[in-house]
N, C-alpha and C positions, 0 to 999 in steps of 0.2 A: 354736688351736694346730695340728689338721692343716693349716688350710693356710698356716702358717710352715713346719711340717714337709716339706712339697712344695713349696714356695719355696724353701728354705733347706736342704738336709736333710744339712747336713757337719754341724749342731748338733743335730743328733737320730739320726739314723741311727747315728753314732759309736757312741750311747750303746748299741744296741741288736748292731748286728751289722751288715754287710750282706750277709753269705749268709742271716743270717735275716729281713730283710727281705724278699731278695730270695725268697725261699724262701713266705714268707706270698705276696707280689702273687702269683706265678705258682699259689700251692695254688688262690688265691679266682680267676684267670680257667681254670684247670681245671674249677673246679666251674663257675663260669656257662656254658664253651662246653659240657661235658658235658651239662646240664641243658636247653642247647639243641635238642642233635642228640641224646639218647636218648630225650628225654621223649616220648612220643604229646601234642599237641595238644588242649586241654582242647575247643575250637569251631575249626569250620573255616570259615573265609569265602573263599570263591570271588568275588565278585561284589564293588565299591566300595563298592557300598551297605552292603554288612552292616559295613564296618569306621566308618560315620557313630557308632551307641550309645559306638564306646570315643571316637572324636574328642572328642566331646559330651561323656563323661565326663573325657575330660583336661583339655579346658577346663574345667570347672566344678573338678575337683580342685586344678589346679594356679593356676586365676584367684585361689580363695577364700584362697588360699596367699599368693596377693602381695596381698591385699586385706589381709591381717593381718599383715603382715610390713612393706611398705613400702607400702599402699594406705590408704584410705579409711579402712578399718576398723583399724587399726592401734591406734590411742589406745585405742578402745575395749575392744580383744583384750587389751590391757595391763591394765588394770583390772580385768577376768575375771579374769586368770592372780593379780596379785595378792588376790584372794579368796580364793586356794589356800593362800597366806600362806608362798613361799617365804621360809625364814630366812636364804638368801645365807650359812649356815656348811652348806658342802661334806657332811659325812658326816651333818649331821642330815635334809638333803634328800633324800639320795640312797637313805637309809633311808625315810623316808616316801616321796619321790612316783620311784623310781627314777633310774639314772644318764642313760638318756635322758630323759624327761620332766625332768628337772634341768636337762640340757643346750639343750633348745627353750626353757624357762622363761627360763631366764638369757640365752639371746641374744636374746630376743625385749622381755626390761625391761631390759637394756642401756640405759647413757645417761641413764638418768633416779632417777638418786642425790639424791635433794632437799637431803638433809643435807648432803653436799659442796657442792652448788650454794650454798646458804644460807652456808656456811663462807668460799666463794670470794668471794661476794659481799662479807661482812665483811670479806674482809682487803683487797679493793676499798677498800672506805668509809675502813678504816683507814690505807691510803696517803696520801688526802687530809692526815691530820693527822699522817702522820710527815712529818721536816724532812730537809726539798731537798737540803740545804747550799748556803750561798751563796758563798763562795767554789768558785774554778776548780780549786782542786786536790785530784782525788777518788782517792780507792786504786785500782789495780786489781786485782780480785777474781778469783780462780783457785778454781775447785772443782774436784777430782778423786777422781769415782766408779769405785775400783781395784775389779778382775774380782777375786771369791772373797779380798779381803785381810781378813783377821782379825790378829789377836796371836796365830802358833802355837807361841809359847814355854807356853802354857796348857796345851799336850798332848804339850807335850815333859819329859823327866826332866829333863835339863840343857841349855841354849843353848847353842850356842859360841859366843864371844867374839865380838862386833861385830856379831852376827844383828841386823838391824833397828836400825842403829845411828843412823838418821837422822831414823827416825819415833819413836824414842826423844828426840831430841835436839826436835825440832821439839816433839813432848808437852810436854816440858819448859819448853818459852818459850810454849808456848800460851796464849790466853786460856783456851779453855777444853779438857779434851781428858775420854775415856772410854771407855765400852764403848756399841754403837749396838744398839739394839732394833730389828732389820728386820724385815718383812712375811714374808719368803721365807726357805728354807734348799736351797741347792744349785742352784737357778736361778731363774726369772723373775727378772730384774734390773729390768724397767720399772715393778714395784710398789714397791721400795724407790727409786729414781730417781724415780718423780711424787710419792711421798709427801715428800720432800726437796723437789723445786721447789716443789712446789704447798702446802705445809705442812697436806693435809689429813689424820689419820688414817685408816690402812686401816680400819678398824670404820666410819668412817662414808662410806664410798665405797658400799655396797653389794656388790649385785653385779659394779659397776662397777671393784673392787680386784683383779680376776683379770686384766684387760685393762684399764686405764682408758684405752687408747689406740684400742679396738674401735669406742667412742661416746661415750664420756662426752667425750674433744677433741675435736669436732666442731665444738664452738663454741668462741669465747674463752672460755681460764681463767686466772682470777691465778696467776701462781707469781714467786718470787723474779724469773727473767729478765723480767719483764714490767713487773715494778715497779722495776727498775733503768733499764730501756728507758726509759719515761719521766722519769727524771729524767739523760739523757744520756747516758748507757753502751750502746756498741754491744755487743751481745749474740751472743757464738759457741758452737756449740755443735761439739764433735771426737766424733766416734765410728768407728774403724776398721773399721767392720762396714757392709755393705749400710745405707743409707739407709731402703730401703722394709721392712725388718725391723722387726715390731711395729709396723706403722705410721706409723712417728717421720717419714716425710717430709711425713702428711698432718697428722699431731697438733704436729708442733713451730713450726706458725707462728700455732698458735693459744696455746701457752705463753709469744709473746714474743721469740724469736729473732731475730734477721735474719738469721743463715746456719748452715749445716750443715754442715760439715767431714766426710765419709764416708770408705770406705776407696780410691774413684774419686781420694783427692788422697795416697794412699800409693803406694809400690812395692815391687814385686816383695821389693827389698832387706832393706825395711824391715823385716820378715815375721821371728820367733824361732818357728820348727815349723808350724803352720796359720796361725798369727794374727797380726799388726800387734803390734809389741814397744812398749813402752813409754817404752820411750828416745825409738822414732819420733815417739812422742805428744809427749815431754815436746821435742823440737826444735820442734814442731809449733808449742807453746805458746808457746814463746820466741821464735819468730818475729811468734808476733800480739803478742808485748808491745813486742817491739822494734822493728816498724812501723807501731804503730795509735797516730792523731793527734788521738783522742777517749778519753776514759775508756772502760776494756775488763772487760768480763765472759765467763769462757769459765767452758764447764761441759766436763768433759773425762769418756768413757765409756770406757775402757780395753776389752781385750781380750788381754792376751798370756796371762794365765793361767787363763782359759778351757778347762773341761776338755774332751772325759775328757783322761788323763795317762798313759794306756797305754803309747802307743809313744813312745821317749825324743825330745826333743827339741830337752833341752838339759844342758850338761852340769854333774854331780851333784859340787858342792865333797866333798872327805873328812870334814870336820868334821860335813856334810849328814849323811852317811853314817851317822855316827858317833851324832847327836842324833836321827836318826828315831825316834817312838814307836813303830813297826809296820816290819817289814819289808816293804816295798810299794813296787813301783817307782812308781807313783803317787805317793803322799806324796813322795817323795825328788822326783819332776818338780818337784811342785805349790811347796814350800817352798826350792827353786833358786827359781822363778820369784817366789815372795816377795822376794829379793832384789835381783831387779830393780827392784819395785816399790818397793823403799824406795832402791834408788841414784835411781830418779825423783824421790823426793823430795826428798834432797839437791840434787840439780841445779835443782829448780825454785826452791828456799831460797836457791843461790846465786843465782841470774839474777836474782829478787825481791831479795834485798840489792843486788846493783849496780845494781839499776833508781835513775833520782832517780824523789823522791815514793815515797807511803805502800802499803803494799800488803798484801789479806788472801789468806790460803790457809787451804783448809779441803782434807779427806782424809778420807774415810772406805769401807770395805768394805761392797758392796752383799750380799754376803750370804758364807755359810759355803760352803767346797768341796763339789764333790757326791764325797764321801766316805765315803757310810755304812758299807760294811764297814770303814770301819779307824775311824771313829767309836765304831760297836757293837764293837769288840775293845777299845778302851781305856775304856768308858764314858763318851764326851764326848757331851754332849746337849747345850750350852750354844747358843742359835743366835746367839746376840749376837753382831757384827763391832767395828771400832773405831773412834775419829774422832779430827782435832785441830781448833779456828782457830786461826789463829798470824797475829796481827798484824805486820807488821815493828819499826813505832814502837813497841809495847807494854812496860809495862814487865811483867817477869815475875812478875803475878803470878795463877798459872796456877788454873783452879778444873776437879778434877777434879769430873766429873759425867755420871753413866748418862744417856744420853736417848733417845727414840727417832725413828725418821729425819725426822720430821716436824716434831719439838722443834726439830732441828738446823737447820732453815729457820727460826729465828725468836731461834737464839744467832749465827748466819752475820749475818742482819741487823741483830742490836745490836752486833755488831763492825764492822760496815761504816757504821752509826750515829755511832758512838763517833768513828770515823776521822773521819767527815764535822763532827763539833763542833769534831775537833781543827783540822781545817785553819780551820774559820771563827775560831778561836780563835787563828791563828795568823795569819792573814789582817787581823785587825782590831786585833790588837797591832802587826804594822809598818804598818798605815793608822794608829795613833794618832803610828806616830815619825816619820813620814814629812809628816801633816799638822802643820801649825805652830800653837801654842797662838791660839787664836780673841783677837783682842784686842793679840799678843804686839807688831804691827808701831805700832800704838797709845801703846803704852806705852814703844816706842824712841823711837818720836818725843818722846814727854811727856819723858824722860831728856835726849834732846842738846838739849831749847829749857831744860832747868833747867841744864847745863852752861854753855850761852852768855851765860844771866842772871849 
């Protein structure tokens, strides 16, 4: 996470300050230069030679260092550390073995989650025996991982009229729709995103659920995109944010992908306050649907309502006004920017109905706003976000049901199943009208020779 935070630092500094940022870097190169020039010199070495003991010593400190970390000894030092028996849950280790020794522990068995591994491999195996579909005509599949979108009619007294009128409507014809169990509340997005491609629970990631993009992608992992790839579907993924953020340029071509849509193919324009707007996303989409000449899968990662929510950015309807649970210019940004996220919706509902051919859309909220104080003033604790799948062809009949983000990787794929029988079912009813009764041309003949008798 620091060094996202020194890569990246409009997503983290916001949060903090930056006179008080800036305020900490300059307190700590005060003390080092002070510490330099007041301190009397513990040994004084005049001559090369006497500075050989510390060379010798750095080398041996810092060799043993890369010998267990990316050298020889590495496997080894792994195995050590788990004799320590980190539990990989956060506050029971940091109570026993500290927050730094926590911290070395964790990067260091990084990547080697066996239970995952084991998991991924089964749903491998299990590819082989889910069906292809044999017919040419496949849905295309739209996922949209919306920034901080929940249902915040839950923490409102009263809604105004047509709040979320789309993801209402779209609920509605779902196959299946609910409230989402995510990993995360108020940020890390990439745990509730890999647990949805990859369908593995957090619990059995390890260490590996705080980053699974640090080491555990290093190598090929099954996820939804990967298992679609193979059987045809060019695989996109959108995210208006930095590419190399959380790793996703080195980990997403091990998920399956073939391309990466970042914020390098937005502009200036596009941009609602800091962030890539959602509309821009949702043009984005409609363009790969309306010129991709293979069956298309897009995972789409939003960004417009991405906090903080401090400085206004966009502007606040009266009705907004009106239904806020909390007086907080925050809340009032954050829930303006909910309704952009559901005109996305609407819009991608339309472009999918006038597509020809069958099409699925799924939606759901990768986690809760980072909102605590107007959380902790109205008592809302719930961290649960929301989802749909909405089949185009389906008939409506919808099965509400809680799951969590990882479940949702595996009702995404029995809808896109379901699609896939339909077309072979639909495929082999006009092959039956089409082909002529086996025998039929037989028995014309047998007809006009008893005619002529």
């Amino acid at each position: 996470m620091l060094r996202q935070a020194i890569a990246h630092p409009r997503l983290y500094v916001t949060y903090i300050g930056p006179l008080k940022v800036a305020a900490v870097i300059f307190a700590g190169a005060l003390a080092i230069a002070a510490g330099l020039i007041f301190e009397a010199p513990i040994l004084r070495r005049d001559e090369a030679t006497e500075w050989m003991p510390t060379l010798a010593y750095s080398l041996v400190f810092f060799g043993a260092i890369y010998a267990i970390t990316r050298g020889p000894l590495r496997n080894e030092f792994r195995q050590i550390l788990k004799e320590f028996g980190p539990s990989t849950d956060v506050k029971e280790d940091v109570d026993k073995l500290s927050l730094v020794t926590t911290l070395i522990f964790y990067f260091l068995i990084a990547g080697e989650s066996e239970e995952a591994t084991a998991r991924s491999q089964k749903n491998e195996d299990e590819d082989r025996a889910r069906p292809f579909g044999r017919s040419n005509s496949r849905p295309s599949v739209v996922v949209v991982q919306s920034e901080s979108f929940f249902d915040a009619r839950r923490i409102m007294a009263q809604a105004p009229t047509g709040f979320l009128k789309h993801f209402d409507r779209m609920a509605a014809e779902a196959r299946y729709c609910g409230q989402l169990r995510v990993p995360a509340w108020g940020a890390n997005t990439l745990r509730t995103e890999f647990a949805f491609l990859s369908g593995i629970p957090d619990e059995a990631m390890g260490v590996d659920r705080f980053n699974p993009y640090l080491g555990y992608c290093a190598k090929p992992v099954w996820t939804i995109a990967s298992y679609l790839q193979s059987i045809g579907y060019r695989t996109v993924c959108i995210h208006p944010f930095h590419k190399s953020f959380f790793r996703r340029d080195k980990a997403y071509p091990h998920l399956g992908f073939d391309e990466f849509i970042d914020i390098a193919a937005f502009e200036e324009a596009d941009r609602i306050g800091p962030y890539t707007s959602d509309a821009a996303v949702a043009t984005k989409i409609e363009t790969l649907l309306k010129e991709t000449t293979q069956p298309l899968f897009v995972f789409a990662i939003t960004m417009e309502n991405h906090g903080p929510w401090a400085k206004p950015r966009i502007e606040v309807p009266e009705e907004i006004r009106a239904a806020a649970p909390v007086r907080s210019k925050a809340v009032l940004q954050y829930l303006s920017h909910l309704q952009n996220a559901d005109k996305m919706i609407g819009r991608l509902r339309k472009v999918l109905q006038e597509m020809k051919g069958d099409a699925v859309f799924c939606f759901y909220g990768d986690h809760l706003p980072s909102l605590p104080n107007a959380f902790r003033t109205i008592g809302y604790d719930d961290p649960r976000t929301d989802y749909f799948v909405w089949r185009k062809r389906a008939r409506s009949d919808t099965r509400a049901v809680n799951v969590s983000a990882d479940a949702l990787n595996r009702l995404l794929l029995e809808t896109v199943a379901v699609a896939l029988t339909d077309a072979d079912a639909r495929a082999l009813a006009k092959n039956e009208r089409d082909v002529p009764e086996q025998g039929s041309d037989d028995r014309r003949d047998e007809r006009r020779a008893g005619e002529s008798r």
